[in-house]
Structure formats: structure tokens, C-alpha cells
C-alpha positions in Angstrom: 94.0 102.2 109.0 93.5 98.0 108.3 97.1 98.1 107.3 99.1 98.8 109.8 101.8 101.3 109.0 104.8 102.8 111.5 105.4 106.6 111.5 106.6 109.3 112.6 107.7 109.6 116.6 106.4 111.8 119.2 108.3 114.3 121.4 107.0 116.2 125.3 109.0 118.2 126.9 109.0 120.3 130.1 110.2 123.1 131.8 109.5 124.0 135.2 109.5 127.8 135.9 109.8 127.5 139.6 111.4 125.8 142.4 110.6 122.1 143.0 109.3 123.6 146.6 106.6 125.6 144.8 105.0 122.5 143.2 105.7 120.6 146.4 103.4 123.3 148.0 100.7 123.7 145.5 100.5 120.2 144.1 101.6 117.7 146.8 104.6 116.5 145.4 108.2 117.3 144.3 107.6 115.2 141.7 105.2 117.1 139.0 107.3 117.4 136.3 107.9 114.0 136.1 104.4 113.0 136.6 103.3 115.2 133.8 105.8 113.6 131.3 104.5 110.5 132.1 101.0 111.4 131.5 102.1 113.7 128.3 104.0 110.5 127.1 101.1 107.9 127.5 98.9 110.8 125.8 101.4 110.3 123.3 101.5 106.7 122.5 99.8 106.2 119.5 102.8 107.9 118.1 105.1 104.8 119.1 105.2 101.5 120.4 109.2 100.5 119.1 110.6 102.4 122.3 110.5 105.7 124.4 112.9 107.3 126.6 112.8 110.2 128.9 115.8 112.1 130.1 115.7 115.2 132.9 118.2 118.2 133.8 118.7 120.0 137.4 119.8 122.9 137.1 122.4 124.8 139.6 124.0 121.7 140.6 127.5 121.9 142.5 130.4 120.3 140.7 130.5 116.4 141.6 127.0 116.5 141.8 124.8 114.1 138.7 122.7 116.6 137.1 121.6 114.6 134.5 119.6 111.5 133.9 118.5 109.3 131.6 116.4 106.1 130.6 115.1 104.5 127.6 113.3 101.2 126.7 112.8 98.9 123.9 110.5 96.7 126.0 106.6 95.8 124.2 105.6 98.3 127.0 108.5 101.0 127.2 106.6 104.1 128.4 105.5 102.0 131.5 108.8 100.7 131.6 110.7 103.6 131.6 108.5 104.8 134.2 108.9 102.0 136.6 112.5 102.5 136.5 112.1 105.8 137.6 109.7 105.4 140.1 111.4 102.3 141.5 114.7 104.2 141.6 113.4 107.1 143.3 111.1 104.6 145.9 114.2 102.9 146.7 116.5 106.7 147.4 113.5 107.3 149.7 113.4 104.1 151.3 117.0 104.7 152.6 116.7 108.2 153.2 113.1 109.1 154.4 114.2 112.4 155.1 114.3 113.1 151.4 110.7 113.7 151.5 110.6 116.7 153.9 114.0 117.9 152.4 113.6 118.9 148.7 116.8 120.6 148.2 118.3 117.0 149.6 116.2 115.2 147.0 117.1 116.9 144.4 120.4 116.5 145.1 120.4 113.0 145.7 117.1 111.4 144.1 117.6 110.8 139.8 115.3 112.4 137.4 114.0 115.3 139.8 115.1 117.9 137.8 113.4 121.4 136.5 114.2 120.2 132.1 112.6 117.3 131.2 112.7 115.7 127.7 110.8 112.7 126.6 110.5 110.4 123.3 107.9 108.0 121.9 109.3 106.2 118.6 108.6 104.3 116.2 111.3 103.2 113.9 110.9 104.3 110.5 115.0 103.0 109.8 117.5 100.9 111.4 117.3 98.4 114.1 114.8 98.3 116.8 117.9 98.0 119.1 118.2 99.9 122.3 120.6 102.4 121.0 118.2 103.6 117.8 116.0 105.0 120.9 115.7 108.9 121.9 116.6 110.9 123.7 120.2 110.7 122.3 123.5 111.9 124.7 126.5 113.8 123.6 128.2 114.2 127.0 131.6 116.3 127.6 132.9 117.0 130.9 131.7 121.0 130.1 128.8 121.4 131.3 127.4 123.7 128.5 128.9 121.0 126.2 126.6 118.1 127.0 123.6 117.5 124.7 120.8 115.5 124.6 118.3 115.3 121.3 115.2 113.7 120.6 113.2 114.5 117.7 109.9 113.5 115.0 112.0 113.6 112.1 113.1 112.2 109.0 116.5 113.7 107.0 116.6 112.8 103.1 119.9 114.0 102.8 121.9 111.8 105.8 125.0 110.8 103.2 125.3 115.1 102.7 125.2 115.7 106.3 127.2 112.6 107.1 130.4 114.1 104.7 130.0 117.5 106.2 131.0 115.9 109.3 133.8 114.1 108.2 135.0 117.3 106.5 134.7 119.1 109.5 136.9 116.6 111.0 134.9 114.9 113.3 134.4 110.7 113.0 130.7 109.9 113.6 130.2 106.2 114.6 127.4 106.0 112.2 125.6 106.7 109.3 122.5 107.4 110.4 120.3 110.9 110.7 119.5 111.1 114.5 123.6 111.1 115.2 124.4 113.0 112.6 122.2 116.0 113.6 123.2 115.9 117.2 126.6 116.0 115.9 126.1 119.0 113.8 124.4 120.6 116.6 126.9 119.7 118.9 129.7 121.1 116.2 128.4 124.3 116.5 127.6 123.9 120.6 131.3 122.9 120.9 132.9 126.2 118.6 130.0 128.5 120.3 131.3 127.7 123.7 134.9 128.1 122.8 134.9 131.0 121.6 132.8 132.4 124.4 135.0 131.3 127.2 138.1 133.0 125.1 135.8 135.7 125.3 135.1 136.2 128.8 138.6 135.2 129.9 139.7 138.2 127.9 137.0 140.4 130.5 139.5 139.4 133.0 137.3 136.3 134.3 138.6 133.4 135.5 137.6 129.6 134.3 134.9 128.9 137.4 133.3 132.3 137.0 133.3 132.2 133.2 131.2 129.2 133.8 127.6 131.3 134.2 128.5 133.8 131.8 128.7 131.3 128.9 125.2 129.6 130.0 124.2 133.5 130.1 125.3 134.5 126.8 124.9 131.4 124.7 123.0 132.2 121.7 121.1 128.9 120.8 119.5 130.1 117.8 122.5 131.2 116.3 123.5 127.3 116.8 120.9 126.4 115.4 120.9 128.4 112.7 124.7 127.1 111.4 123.8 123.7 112.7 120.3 123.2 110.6 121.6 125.4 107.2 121.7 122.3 105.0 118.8 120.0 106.8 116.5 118.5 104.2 113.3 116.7 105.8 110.5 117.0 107.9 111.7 117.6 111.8 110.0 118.5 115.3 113.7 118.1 116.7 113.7 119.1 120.5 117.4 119.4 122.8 118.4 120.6 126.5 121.9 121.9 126.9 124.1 120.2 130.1 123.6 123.9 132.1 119.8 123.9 131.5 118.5 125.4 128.0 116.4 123.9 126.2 114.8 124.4 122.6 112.4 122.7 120.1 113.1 123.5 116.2 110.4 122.8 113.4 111.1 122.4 109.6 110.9 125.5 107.3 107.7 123.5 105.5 105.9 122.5 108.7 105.9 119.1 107.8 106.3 117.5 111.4 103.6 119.2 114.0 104.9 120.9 117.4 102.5 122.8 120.0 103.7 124.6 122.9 101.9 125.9 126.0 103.3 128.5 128.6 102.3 130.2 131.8 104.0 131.4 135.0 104.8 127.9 136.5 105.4 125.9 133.0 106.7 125.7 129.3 105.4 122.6 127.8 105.9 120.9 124.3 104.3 118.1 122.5 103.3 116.8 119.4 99.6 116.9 119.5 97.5 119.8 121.0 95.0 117.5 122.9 97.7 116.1 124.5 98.5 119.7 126.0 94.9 120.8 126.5 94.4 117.5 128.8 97.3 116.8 130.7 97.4 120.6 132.0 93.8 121.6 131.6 94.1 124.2 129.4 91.8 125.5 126.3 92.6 125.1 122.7 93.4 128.7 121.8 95.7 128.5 125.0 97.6 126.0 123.1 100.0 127.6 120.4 101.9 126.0 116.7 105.0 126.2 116.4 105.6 128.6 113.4 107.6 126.6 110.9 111.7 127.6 110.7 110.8 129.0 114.5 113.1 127.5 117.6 110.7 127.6 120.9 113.8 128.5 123.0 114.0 128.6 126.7 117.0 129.5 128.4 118.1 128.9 131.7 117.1 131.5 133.4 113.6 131.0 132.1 113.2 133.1 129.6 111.6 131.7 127.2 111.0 132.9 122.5 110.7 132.0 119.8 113.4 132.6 117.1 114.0 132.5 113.2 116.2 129.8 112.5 115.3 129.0 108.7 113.2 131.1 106.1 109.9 129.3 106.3 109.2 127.6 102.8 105.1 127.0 101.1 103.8 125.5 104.3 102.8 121.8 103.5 102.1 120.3 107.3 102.0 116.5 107.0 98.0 115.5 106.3 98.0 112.1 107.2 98.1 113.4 110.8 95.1 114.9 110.1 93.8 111.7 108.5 95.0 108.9 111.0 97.8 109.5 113.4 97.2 112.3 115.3 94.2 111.8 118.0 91.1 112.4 116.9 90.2 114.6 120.3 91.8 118.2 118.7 88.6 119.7 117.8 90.2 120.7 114.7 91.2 117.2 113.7 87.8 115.8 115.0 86.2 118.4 112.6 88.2 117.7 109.5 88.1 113.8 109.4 84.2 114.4 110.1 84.6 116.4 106.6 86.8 113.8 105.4 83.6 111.4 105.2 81.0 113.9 104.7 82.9 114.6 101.2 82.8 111.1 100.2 79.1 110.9 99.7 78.8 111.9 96.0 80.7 109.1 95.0 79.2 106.6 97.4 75.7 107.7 96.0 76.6 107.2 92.4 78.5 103.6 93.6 75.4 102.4 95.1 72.6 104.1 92.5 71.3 106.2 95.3 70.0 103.1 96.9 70.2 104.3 100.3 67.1 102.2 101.7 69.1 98.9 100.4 73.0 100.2 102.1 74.7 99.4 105.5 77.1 101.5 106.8 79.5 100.6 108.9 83.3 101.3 109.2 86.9 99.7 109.6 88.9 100.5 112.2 87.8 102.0 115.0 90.2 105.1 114.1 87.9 105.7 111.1 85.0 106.2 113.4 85.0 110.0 113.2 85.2 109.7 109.5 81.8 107.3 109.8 80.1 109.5 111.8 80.3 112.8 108.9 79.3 109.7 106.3 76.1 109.1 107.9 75.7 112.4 108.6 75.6 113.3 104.8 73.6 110.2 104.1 71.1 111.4 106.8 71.3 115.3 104.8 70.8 113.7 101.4 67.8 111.1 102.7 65.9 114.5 104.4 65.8 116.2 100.8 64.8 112.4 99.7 62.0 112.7 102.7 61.0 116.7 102.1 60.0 115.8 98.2 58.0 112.4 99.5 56.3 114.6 101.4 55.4 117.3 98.9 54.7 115.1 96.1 51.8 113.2 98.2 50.0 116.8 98.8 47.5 117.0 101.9 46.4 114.1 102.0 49.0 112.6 103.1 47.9 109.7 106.1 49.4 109.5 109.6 50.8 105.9 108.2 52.3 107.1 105.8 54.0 110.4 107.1 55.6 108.2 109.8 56.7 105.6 107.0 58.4 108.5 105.3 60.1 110.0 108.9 61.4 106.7 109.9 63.3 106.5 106.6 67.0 107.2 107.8 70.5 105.6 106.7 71.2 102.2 107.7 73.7 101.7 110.3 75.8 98.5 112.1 78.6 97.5 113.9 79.5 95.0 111.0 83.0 94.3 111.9 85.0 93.8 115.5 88.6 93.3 116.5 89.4 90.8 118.2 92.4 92.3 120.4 93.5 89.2 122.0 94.3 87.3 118.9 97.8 87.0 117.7 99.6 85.4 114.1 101.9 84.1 115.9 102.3 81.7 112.8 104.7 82.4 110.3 104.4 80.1 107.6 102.4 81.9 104.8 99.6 79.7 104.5 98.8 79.2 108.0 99.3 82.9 109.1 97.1 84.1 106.3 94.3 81.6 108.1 94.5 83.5 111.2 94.6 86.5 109.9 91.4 86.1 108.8 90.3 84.9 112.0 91.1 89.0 113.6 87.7 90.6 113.0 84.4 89.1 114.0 81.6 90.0 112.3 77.9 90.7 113.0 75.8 87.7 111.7 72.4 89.2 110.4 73.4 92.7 110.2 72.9 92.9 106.6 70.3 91.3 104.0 71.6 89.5 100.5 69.8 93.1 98.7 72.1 95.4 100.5 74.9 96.9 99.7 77.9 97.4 102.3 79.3 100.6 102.5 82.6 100.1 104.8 84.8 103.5 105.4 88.3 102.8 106.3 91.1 106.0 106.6 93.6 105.2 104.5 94.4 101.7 101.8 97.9 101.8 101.4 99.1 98.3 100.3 95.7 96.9 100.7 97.4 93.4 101.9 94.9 93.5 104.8 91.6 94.1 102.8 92.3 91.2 100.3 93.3 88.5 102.8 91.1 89.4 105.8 88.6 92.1 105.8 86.9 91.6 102.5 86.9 87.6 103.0 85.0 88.8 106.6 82.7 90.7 105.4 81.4 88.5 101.7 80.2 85.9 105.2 77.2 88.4 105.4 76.3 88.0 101.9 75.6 91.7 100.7 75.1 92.3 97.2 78.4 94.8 96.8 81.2 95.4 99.5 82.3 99.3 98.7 85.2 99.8 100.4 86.0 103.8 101.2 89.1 105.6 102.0 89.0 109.0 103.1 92.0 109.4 102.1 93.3 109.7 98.0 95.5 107.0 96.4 99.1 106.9 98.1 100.9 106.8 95.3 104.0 108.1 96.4 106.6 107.2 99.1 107.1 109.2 102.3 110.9 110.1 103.4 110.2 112.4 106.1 108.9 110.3 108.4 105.7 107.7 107.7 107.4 104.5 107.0 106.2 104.1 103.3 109.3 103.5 101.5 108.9 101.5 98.7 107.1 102.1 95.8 106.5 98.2 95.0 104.4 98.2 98.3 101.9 100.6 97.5 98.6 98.9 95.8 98.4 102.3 93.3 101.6 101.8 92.2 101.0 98.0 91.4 97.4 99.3 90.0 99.0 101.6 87.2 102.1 99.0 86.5 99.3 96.3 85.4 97.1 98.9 83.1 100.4 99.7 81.7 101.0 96.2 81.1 97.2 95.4 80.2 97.3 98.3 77.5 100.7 97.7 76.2 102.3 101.1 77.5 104.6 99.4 79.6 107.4 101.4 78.0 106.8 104.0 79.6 107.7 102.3 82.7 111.2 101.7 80.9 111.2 105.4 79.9 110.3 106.5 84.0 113.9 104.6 84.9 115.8 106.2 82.4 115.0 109.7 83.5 115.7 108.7 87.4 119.3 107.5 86.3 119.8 109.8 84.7 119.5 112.4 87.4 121.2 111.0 89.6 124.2 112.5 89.7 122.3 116.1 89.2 121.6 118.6 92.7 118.4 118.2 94.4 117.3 121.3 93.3 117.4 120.3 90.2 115.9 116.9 90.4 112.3 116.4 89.1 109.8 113.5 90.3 109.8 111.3 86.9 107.4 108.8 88.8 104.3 111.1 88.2 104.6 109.7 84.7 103.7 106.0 85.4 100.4 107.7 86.6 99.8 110.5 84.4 97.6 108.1 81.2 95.2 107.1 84.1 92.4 108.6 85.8 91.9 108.5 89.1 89.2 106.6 88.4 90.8 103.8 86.2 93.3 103.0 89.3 90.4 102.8 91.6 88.7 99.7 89.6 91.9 98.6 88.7 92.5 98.4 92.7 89.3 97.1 93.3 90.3 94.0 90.9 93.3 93.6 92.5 92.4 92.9 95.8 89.2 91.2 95.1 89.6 87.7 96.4 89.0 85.4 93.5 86.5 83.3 95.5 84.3 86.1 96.7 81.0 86.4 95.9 80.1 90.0 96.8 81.1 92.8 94.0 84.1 94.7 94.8 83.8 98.6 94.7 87.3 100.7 96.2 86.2 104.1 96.7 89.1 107.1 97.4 89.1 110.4 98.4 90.1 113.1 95.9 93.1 115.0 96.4 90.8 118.7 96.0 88.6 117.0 98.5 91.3 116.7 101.4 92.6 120.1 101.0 88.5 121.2 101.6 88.8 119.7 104.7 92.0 120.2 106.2 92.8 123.6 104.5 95.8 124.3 107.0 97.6 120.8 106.2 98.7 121.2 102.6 101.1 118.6 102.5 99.9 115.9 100.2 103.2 114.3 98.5 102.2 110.9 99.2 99.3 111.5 97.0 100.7 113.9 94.6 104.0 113.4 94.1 104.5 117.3 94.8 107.1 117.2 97.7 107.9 120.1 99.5 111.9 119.7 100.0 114.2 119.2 96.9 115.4 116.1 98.5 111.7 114.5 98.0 112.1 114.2 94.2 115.8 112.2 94.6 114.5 109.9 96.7 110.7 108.9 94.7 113.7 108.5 91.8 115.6 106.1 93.8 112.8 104.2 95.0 111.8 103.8 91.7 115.3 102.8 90.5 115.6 100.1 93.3 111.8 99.0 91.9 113.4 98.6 89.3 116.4 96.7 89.8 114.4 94.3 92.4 117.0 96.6 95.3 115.1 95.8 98.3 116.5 98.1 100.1 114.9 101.9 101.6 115.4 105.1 99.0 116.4 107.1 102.4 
């Protein structure tokens, strides 16, 4: 993606099934767990750069013993740096105790973060500060043990100012308005009342305080939390928890909007975001690797025991597609296969953009993450250019010469490396002019790749405010002098905002919406743009199930078509000399090729909680009113 956009988070958790001496024996080390949450985490980090933080649970720990631990990081490297903590911490217990190497029990006791529950958290911030305390895992601790909570979550919540009052009503005084705290709060509601009413329970069996202690880690009934806890949630969540005595659960929204995968055997439950990641660090095959149903809990309790439950009634499943697209890693062989389709889809229109002038088109592609994209392009260019070859053939009969069969053979689609980042260089301007000179300075280009006849076919995954192509990429590549630059995104227009997650907020931002405001205004419809903010005020006061989108009438006149050249204008720099062509995916298209990720709101406008509509309305409204502020 050549605009750089931050999403949604990433979560790993694991459970170790057996004693820290098993994996002491098998593996070498006490410290397994650990070292597989690192490696689980770094899998993880295209998922967040803003901070991580990991956070561990012993289990069976005597009273005035620390069973749990936590660290977190802002830093520009915060998975390293979290990590070094640790192992520095731990280096430094061993260095004044080398016993605690051949004593595990003592280690365990003694030594931080070597612990059987392990919770970790990649993030990048979608809202609020990038300050140390906006970083997961969040900590609710009470001096019960069964009391103490700690959340981390992929997650966005439409509805934080509903779930903030249902707090207060319940009497509690959260310190802020914001959704990470205000879910473990409702969780921990529920944790609290669950608890209580257990221990009055048991003491009734005749048990006293100490021995009701077990019993309540026994008999807690996590789903049922979870279930009371998550009634009224409106977003997109992978939201994962461990409980102070040692159970542990991850919960997925109802529409499967936010991936989770989960792997178990006899020694380990593991959780992450991405199925590669999985399949790597443990060595495991795909089908090995499960999906979290959506409105399932994978809960594990204490004991080990380990289901999934039934929290909420699963709605029209509409898993998020841009993971397909761009942020998920590109090694899932599903994912590889889909954003090979992705491109492979695109050739009918690239074929009509360029006359079916194959023999005069490079292809080439920007960024790197649309690489798997470019290779299904060229792949459908090399299908079409066979047919081209096959009726050459043919039409010259049996007397064809050796010449010129192996003229015809060696026909095949043009392909270069057009276009290179270079990594090392920083904007560390930030006056306007000046900064937009360096930017144009990231990319270096191929000098020679392509002739003044050709055209440039570039595939990119996604355009979303398109700032980068205009004042960088398309100045790049007019320095090779093609004849047409043809820009193509496998992905459709973002039209849209995203709440549950992607940090797309504004409408103003998004290079369709500006697309569709300047036809209105070329055409003289700009009324309707007047008519759009009258129906978003006046819903706001209605229930979100009642709310509809009203934005999908700024786009309704157009075709899909009309934006795309009125894109194409838009970010044409006015001193370039190569024609501009913009190029999207269709909508129909994307479903083709990921037919299990349905969720397209960002395109569409067809969001799959109620709280979606209220807040396109809102964005639209604070467009509007010039409010720069978020919808969410």
C-alpha cells in the first residue's frame, strides 16, 4: 500500500499444558513459552509498530509469592524492547542465583515472566495517544486472585459513549473514555459479581475462605462472563484475557470481522492473529491450524481444559477483506492464493486500458507487499498472450519457418523492477515544500527499463487517499518517459470509513470521496451533498438499528467508472507528461477471490454492525462542519 495506513493490532497468546520441567527436558530450556511469544510476536509485527506488550501468569503460586508479570513498550522497536527487558531481568535473577538453572521449581518462583499463561500485544493506535498507557495488555488487579484481569485485544467498539454510561450506571467510575478500559471494565463487572456470588456459594457448603479459594478457579464459568460482559458490544474484536488464578480466553465478534486462529495439542494451546504465524513458529500444517468461529470464546481453564463456547449469536459473516488484501502476511496459502486472484482479475480492464497492446506494456508493481498481486497479473497477461501466440501460429499454416516460430515463442509480457525503496531515507523535514522534495526522493527508479512507446502498467494494493501517488510515485515514474502510467489497485474504491479497526476515519481523506464531491460540483448536483447532511442530522438522535448509511447517496449518480477518471485527474500532477490511467478492482471481483472474507464496508458502505451506519453519518456530518475530529 504507497499510502501508509495504521490498523488494526495483533494478539499471541500461550498456554503451556505441562510443567516447566517437561519443556526443560524436551526442549533445553525452562524458558519456551516465552521464547515462542517472542517469535509469535516478531511473526506478528507487521500488525504494529506504535507499541507491544507481553504479560505472563504462574499458576499454583503460594500466597506472597508474584505470580504475575508484565511489560510494555512504546519504544520505535518495542517487541525487541520488551524482550530485552525480559531477558535482561531474568539474566540478572540467574546471575545472583546460578542455581536457578538446575532448580526450576526455584525459578519459577523467583525468576519474572516464567509462567505457564502468556499474553502478548502488537498495536498500532487507531485512537488516542501513542502514550505508554494506550499499550496492551491492560491490568485490572484486586488483591483476589480470581479478580485480577489482564486484556489485550484487535478491536475497535463504535459504541464506547453506550458502554461508557452503562458503567457509570452500574456504579463504577472508569478513569476514561476510551474502549480498551471500558471493556475490561465490563468484563471485570461481571468477573467481580461472578466471584462473589460463588464464594457465598461455597461458604454456604461449609468451606472456609482459603479452601474456597480453588473451588471458585474450579467452578468459574468464563463464558457465562463473557456472555453478560459482551451483550451490548458493537465493533469488530479478537479480544483475548487471562484471569489472576490461571484461565485464559480469546472472544471473536458475532460478524468475524477481526481474524483469530488457534492451534492445540498435548503440550500447547496457542492463539494468534494470522495462521502463518502459527504454522511457522510451532511447525505445524495449515489444516492443523483452526478459525475461531465468530461469537465463539476459545476458553481454557486452569486446569487445562480447554472449548470453545457460544457467547453471541453469530451475525452474516463479513471477515475484514483488507486482511486479505494488505495486512495479513502474504505466506497463508489461502491469502497467497487470493491476492494472486486479486491481480489475475484485473486483466480485462488493463487490456482494454492499454488497447491490448501487450508487446508495447511494462509491468511492474508498487510496493513490495503487492508483489503477490503482480505475480497473478503477469500470469494472466502470459494466459492471454499464449491464445495471442496459438492463433499466430495457426494463421501462418505449415509453412511456418523456424525464425519465425521462435519470433512468435519468445513473445511474453514485459516485465521490470521499475521502482525501489529506498529504506534508509527519512522526511525528516517538516515544512511542506521541502518535505514534499524528499518525498519524492523515496523510490529509485530503473533508468532504461521502459521505451517512450510503452505503456506502464504499475499494480499497487490498495489507493486510499492517493497523497503518495500524486506527490511521489507518479512524478518517479513520468522520469522513464512511457507513453501512459496505468496505475492499478487490486483493491475497489474506499469509499467509506472504517470504525472497527483500520485507521480510515475521515471521509475528507479518502481520494473517492473527494472524486464524487468534484463531479457533483462539476455537474451542478452539489445539492445532493446538502441533501446527504440533512438526513445524517437528522438521525442522529434515532437507535442504531435504525440508522441508515445516507453517504451511499453522494456516490449513487456515478459509475464506478466516472470516479476512476475523475481520480485519475485528481492526482495527475499538472506538470507530467505521461497520461494518467487509475485502474480499481470491482467490488464482484474481490468477493471472487476471497469468497470466505465478505466484509467489504469500506467499499460498499454495507456495514455489518448497526453502529457502522451512525458513524459513516457522523463522519460525514463533521465533513461537513470542517469537525476535524474522528466519527468513533
Amino acid at each position: 500500500m504507497s499510502d501508509a495506513i495504521k490498523h488494526e493490532c495483533g494478539i499471541a497468546l500461550v498456554r503451556l499444558l505441562k510443567p516447566l520441567e517437561y519443556y526443560q527436558e524436551k526442549y533445553g530450556t525452562a524458558f519456551y513459552g516465552i521464547n515462542k511469544m517472542y517469535l509469535m510476536m516478531e511473526k506478528q509485527h507487521n500488525r504494529g509498530q506504535d507499541g507491544a506488550g507481553f504479560a505472563s501468569i504462574k499458576l499454583d503460586m503460594k500466597a506472597g509469592e508474584r505470580y504475575m508479570s508484565r511489560v510494555r513498550s512504546n519504544q520505535s522497536q518495542p517487541i525487541q524492547d520488551i524482550f530485552n527487558k525480559i531477558n535482561t531481568r531474568i539474566n540478572q535473577e540467574i546471575a545472583d542465583n546460578p542455581g536457578l538453572q538446575d532448580d526450576i521449581d526455584a525459578m519459577k518462583q523467583q525468576v519474572p515472566y516464567v509462567g505457564e499463561v502468556m499474553l502478548g500485544h502488537v498495536r498500532y493506535g487507531t485512537f488516542g495517544k501513542n502514550s505508554i498507557e494506550s499499550v496492551h495488555p491492560f491490568l485490572r488487579q484486586n488483591n483476589w486472585m480470581h479478580r485480577n484481569l489482564i486484556v489485550a485485544g484487535n478491536f475497535n467498539m463504535t459504541n464506547v459513549n453506550e458502554l461508557f454510561d452503562n458503567l457509570v450506571l452500574l456504579g463504577q467510575h472508569p478513569k476514561e473514555k476510551a474502549d480498551t478500559i471500558t471493556v475490561m471494565e465490563k468484563i471485570g463487572h461481571f468477573l467481580d459479581d461472578a466471584v462473589a456470588k460463588l464464594y457465598k456459594k461455597i461458604k454456604k457448603e461449609g468451606y472456609n475462605k482459603m479452601e474456597a479459594s480453588p473451588l471458585i478457579a474450579e467452578r468459574l464459568n468464563v463464558a457465562k462472563i463473557l456472555r453478560k460482559a459482551a451483550k451490548n458490544w458493537d465493533g469488530g474484536y479478537a479480544m483475548a484475557g487471562l484471569i489472576g488464578h490461571g484461565d485464559a480466553f480469546v472472544l471473536r465478534d458475532p460478524a468475524g470481522i477481526r481474524p483469530t486462529y488457534f492451534y492445540q495439542d498435548d503440550e500447547v494451546v496457542v492463539v494468534a492473529s494470522e495462521r502463518p504465524v502459527i504454522q511457522t513458529v510451532f511447525n505445524v500444517d495449515f489444516d492443523q491450524v483452526k478459525e475461531l468461529d465468530p461469537g465463539k470464546a476459545l476458553i481454557i481453564k486452569k486446569n487445562g481444559e480447554t472449548d470453545t463456547k457460544r457467547i453471541l449469536e453469530p451475525l452474516e459473516r463479513k471477515a475484514c477483506s483488507f486482511e486479505r488484501i494488505y495486512f495479513s502476511r502474504g505466506s497463508d496459502a489461502e491469502i497467497y492464493k487470493e491476492r494472486k486472484d486479486l491481480g489475475s482479475l484485473l486483466m480485462p480492464k488493463i487490456l482494454k486500458a492499454i488497447d491490448g497492446d501487450l508487446q508495447n506494456t511494462v509491468f511492474s508493481y508498487i510496493p513490495n507487499t503487492a508483489e503477490t498481486s503482480f505475480y497473478g497479473m503477469v500470469k494472466e497477461a502470459e494466459n492471454h498472450m499464449n491464445k495471442q501466440k496459438e492463433e499466430l501460429i495457426l494463421n501462418e499454416g505449415g509453412n511456418i519457418s523456424r525464425e519465425r516460430l521462435n519470433e512468435i515463442l519468445n513473445l511474453r509480457p514485459r516485465i521490470e523492477k521499475v521502482a525501489i525503496k529506498d529504506a534508509k531515507l527519512r522526511t525528516f523535514i517538516t515544512e511542506d515544500s521541502s518535505r514534499d522534495d524528499l518525498v519524492r526522493h523515496v523510490y529509485d527508479i530503473t533508468y532504461g527499463s521502459v521505451k517512450p512507446t510503452d505503456n506502464l502498467v504499475i499494480i499497487d494494493d490498495s489507493i486510499v487517499r492517493g497523497t503518495t501517488l500524486k506527490k511521489s510515485i507518479l512524478r518517479i515514474l513520468d522520469r522513464l518517459h512511457p507513453k501512459t502510467i496505468i496505475v492499478v489497485s487490486s483493491a475497489p474504491q474506499i469509499r467509506y470509513p472504517d470504525c472497527y479497526g483500520i485507521d480510515m476515519a475521515r471521509l475528507e481523506d479518502l481520494v473517492a470521496f473527494k472524486a464524487a464531491l468534484k463531479l457533483h460540483e462539476e455537474r451542478g448536483t452539489y445539492f445532493i451533498v446538502d441533501q446527504v447532511y440533512d438526513k445524517c442530522k437528522g438521525q442522529v438522535d434515532y437507535n442504531d438499528t435504525d440508522v441508515i448509511n445516507a453517504v451511499k447517496e453522494v456516490y449513487a449518480p456515478f459509475s464506478d467508472e466516472e470516479i476512476s477518471e475523475k481520480i485519475s485527474e485528481l492526482l495527475a500532477p499538472k506538470d507530467i507528461k505521461a497520461e494518467v490511467k487509475i485502474i480499481y478492482q470491482s467490488v464482484d471481483n474481490l468477493h471472487k477471490a476471497c469468497p470466505h472474507n465478505l466484509g467489504d464496508w469500506y467499499f460498499t458502505g454495507d456495514y455489518p454492525t448497526p453502529g457502522g451506519n451512525r458513524v459513516v453519518n457522523r463522519a460525514f456530518i463533521n465533513f461537513y462542519e470542517g469537525i476535524k475530529e474522528r466519527a468513533y
